[in-house]
N, C-alpha and C positions, 0 to 999 in steps of 0.2 A: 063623316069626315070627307072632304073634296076629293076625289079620285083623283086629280093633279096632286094633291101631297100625301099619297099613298107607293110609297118606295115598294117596288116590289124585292120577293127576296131570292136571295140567290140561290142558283141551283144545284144543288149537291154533283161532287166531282165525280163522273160515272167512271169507274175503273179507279180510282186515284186514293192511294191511304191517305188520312190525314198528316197532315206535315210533321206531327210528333213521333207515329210512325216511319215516315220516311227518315228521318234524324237517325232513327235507332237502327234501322238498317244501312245507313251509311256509315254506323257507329261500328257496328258489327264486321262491316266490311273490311273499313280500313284496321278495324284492332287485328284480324286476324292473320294480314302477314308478319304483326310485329312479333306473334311468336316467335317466329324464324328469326328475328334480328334482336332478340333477348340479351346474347354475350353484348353483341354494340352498343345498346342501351345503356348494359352495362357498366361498361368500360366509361361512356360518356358519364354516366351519374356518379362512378368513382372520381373521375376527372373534377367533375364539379363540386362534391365534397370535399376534395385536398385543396381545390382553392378556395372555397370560401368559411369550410368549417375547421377552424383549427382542432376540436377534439375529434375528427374524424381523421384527419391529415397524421394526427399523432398515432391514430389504430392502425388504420393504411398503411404509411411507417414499420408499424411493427410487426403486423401479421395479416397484408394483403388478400393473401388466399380467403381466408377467414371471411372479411368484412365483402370478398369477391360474391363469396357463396351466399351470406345474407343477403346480399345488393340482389343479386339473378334471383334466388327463394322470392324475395317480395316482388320484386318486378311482374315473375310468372303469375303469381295470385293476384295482381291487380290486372294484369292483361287478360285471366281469364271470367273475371269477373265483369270487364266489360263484353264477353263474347256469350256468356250466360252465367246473367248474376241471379238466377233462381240456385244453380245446382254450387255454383262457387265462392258464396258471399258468406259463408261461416268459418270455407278453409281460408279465406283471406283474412277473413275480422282472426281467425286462431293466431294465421300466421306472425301477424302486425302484433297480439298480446303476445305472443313468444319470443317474439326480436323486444317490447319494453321493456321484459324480465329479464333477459340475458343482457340488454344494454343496463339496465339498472344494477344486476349483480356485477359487471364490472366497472359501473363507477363514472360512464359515460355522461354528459348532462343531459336533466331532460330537453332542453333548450335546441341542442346541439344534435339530437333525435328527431324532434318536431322537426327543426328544419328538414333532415335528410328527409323524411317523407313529402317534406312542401317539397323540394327537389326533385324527385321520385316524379310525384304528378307532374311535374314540369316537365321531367324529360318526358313520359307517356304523351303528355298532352300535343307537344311539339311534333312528337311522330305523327301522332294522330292527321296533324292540321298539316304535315310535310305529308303523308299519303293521299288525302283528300284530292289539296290543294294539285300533287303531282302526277294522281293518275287518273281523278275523276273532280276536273277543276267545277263543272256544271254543277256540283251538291254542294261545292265549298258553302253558300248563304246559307246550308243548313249547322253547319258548326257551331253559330250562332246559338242553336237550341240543347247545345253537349255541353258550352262552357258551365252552366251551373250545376248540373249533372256533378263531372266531373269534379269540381270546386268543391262542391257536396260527397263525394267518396274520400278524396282527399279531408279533408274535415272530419268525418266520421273514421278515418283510422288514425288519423293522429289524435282522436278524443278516447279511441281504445287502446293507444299503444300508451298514453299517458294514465289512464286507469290502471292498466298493468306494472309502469311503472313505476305507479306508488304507492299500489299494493305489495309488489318486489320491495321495494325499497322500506316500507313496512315493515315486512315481515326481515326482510335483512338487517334494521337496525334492532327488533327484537331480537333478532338472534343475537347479533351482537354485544345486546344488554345482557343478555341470561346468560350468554359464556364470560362476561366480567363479573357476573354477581356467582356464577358457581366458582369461580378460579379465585376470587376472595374470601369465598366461604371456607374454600378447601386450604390457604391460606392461615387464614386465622383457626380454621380447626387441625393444624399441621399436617392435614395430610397430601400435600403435592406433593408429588415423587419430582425428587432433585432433577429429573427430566426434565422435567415441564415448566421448570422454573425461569428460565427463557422466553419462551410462550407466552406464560401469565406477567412478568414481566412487561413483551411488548403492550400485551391485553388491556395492561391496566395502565399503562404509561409511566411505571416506576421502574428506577434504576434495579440490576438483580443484586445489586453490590451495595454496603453502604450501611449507614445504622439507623434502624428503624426504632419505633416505640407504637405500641396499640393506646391508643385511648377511647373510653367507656364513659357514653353519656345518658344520662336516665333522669326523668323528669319534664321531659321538653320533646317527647316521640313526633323526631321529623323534622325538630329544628335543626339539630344538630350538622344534619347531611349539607345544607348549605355553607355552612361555615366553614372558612379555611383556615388553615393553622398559622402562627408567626412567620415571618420572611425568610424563607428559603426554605419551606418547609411544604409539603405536597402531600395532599390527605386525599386518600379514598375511602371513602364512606360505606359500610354496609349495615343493613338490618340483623339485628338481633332478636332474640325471644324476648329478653329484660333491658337491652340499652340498642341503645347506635352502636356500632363500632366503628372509631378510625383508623385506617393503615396511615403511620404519619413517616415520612422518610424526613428525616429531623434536617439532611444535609448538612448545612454550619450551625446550625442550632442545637440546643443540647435539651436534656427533659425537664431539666429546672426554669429555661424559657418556654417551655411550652405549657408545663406547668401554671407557671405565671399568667400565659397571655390565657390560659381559661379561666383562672380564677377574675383575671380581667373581665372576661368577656360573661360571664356568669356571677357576679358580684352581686345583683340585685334582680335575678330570677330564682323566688323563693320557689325550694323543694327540686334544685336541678343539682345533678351529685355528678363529677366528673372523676373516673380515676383514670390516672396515668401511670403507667408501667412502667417498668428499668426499661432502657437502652439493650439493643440486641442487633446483631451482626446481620445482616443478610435479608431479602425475603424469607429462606430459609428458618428464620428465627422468628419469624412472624406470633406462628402455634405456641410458642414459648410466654414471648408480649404479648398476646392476649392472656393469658394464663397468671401474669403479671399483673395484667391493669384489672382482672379479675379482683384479684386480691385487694388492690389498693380501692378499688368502690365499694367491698366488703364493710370496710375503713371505715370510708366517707360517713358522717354523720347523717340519720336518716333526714336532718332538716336541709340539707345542699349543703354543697363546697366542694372542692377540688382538692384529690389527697394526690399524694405525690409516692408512689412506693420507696423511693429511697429515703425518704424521712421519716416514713413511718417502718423499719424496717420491724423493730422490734414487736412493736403490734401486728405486723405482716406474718411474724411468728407464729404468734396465739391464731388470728384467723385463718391460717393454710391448715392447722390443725384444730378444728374445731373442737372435737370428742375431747383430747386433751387439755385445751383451754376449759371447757366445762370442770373437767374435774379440778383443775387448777384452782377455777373460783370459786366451786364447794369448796375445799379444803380449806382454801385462805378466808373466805367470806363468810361462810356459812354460819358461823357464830352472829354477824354483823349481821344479815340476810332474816336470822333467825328471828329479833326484835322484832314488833310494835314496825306495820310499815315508815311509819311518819318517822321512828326515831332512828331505823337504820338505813333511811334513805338520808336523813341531814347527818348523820356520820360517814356514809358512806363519798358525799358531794365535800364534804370539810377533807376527809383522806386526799378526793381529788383534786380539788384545787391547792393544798399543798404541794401534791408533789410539782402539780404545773406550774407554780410557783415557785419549783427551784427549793423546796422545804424552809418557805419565809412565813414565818404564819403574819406580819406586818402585811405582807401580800396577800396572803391567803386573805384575811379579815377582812381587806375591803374590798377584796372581790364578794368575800359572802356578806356585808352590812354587818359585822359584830366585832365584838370588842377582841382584841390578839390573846389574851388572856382565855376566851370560850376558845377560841380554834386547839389553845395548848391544851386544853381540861379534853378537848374532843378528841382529840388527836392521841393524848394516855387510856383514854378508854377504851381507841380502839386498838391499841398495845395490848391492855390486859386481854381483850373478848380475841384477837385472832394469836395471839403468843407470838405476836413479831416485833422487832424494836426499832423504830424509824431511827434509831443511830449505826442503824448495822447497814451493809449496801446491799448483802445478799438479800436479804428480808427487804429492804425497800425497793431491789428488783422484781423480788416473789411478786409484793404488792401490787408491784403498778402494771405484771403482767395480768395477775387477778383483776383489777379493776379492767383492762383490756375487755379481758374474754368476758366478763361482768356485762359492759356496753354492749361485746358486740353479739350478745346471746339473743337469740329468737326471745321475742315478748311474746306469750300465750296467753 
């Protein structure tokens, strides 16, 4: 190559650190009167949060000292991080996640956070570039090499204080959930102490007053919890062993429309069995309606539907006493039961549809396909085999509570 275009090269600065070193000791230098002026700082970053962060203006407001002491806490961990961030830069990243969590547990935005730390560097920055600038103006063209520094600390705490605070906030809304799903459970299994009924009240967003009813859904695990009940009516949802359960506070609604609006809403989801429970006073009575809607899905036909306990009362009988309804329907049945299965099952389904029939055997017959005349021949034969007389009412009572306990007996 020509030795006319051969540049030579320049000569290392004897005595001289390089210019990134020199930055960082001008960094150094000017950080370290701003210990001393920490409160001002302060006071100046509080200033600037009430004007332009309204949820900061609102804490401020209300308990000064407080947000005084957070503001000073962080400030000193960032000014000492600029004066040695080997020994300082873990208690400042702790500090920054300890202010996300306690802004997060009270409800602060994270928005409104972020900002205060963009603020934070700002006021730091400005001392910075006002010490420089006012007592060692010859370094000011090295600032230049702190602004991304700088920009860059700031960014990495507000990316830690926002980790923390959604980890907080996480863990706050779990807790939140398991204190509404225990204060429900406790609830429907009666035992909240009349204390606490206040509480689980606020908890759950239901009135402590007022008439409630449990409803019990099985066949659809999961659907249920989405669903809301008729207009003016406010259901909170828990998991069961065997169903959904909902807290339904009826307001102006009563349980014959609520009733209603599931056998609505459940009319063509085969194998979904809904019971509803009596009406009951209070949260307090919660423990009671579940124990109600209990009952009434005992009811429920195992193919789905919606029973209603106050319709079914007298079947509600037989099922709250099971042991007893057994005996009931050996007694009654057991002659009929005893047949050939084929012949004392279509005597046993001719008994039934009579009585639901209103004792029409014109009705009965064509609900079963046969002539009125077989349902009458069926209907004396099951006279003779249990000694009861479909003209008597006690005996058509006995009956139709035996065919009850009949249905609602475990199959083995």
């Amino acid at each position: 190559m020509p030795a006319h275009l051969v540049r030579p090269r320049p000569r290392p600065r004897t005595g001289a650190a390089p210019a990134g070193s020199d930055a960082v000791a001008v960094l150094r230098r000017a950080a370290l009167p701003l210990m001393g002026r920490l409160p001002a700082l302060a006071d100046r970053l509080m200033a600037d949060l009430h004007a332009t962060e309204p949820a900061y203006r609102a804490a401020i407001d209300a308990d000064p000292g407080d947000i005084r002491r957070e503001v000073l806490r962080s400030l000193r961990h960032s000014v000492a991080s600029l004066l040695d961030p080997g020994r300082s830069r873990e208690a400042a990243r702790a500090c920054s996640a300890r202010i996300g969590a306690e802004r997060a547990a009270r409800g602060l935005p994270l928005d409104a956070l972020l900002g205060a730390f963009r603020l934070g560097g700002a006021v730091i920055w400005q001392a910075l570039v006002d010490e420089v600038t006012g007592r060692h103006p010859r370094d000011a063209h090295l600032l230049v090499h702190l602004a991304a520094d700088v920009r860059e600390y700031v960014d990495e705490h507000c990316a830690c204080v926002a980790e923390a605070y959604h980890r907080a906030e996480h863990e706050l809304t779990w807790r939140r959930e398991n204190r509404r799903r225990l204060m429900a459970a406790a609830l429907l299994d009666g035992a909240t102490r009349i204390a606490d009924l206040p509480d689980a009240a606020a908890a759950l967003g239901l009135p402590e007053r007022g008439r409630y009813a449990v409803v019990l859904v099985t066949g659809a695990r999961g659907a249920a919890t989405g669903r809301s009940g008729p207009g003016g009516t406010r259901t909170v949802w828990h998991p069961g062993p065997d169903a959904e359960r909902g807290i339904v506070a009826l307001g102006e609604c009563d349980v014959r429309g609520l009733a209603a609006h599931w056998r609505a809403a459940t009319d063509r989801a085969a194998g979904v069995r809904v019971g509803v429970g009596s009406a009951v006073e209070g949260l307090a009575g919660i423990g009671s309606a579940r124990r109600l809607a209990e009952t009434a899905l005992r009811i429920c036909p195992p193919g789905g539907g919606t029973v209603l306990l106050d319709d079914e009362l007298p079947a509600a009988l037989v099922a709250g006493a099971p042991v007893l309804g057994g005996l009931l329907a050996d007694r009654v049945l057991g002659p009929l039961r005893a047949l050939p299965p084929a012949d004392g099952a279509l005597l046993l389904d001719t008994l039934t549809a009579w009585l639901e029939c209103d004792g029409s055997a014109q009705r009965a017959a064509a609900r079963l396909y046969c002539h009125r005349n077989t349902v009458l021949n069926r209907l004396r034969r099951c006279e003779q085999l249990t000694g009861r007389s479909l003209t008597r009412p006690a005996d058509q009572v006995e009956l139709a509570l035996a065919l009850t306990a009949h249905r609602l007996r475990p199959r083995t």
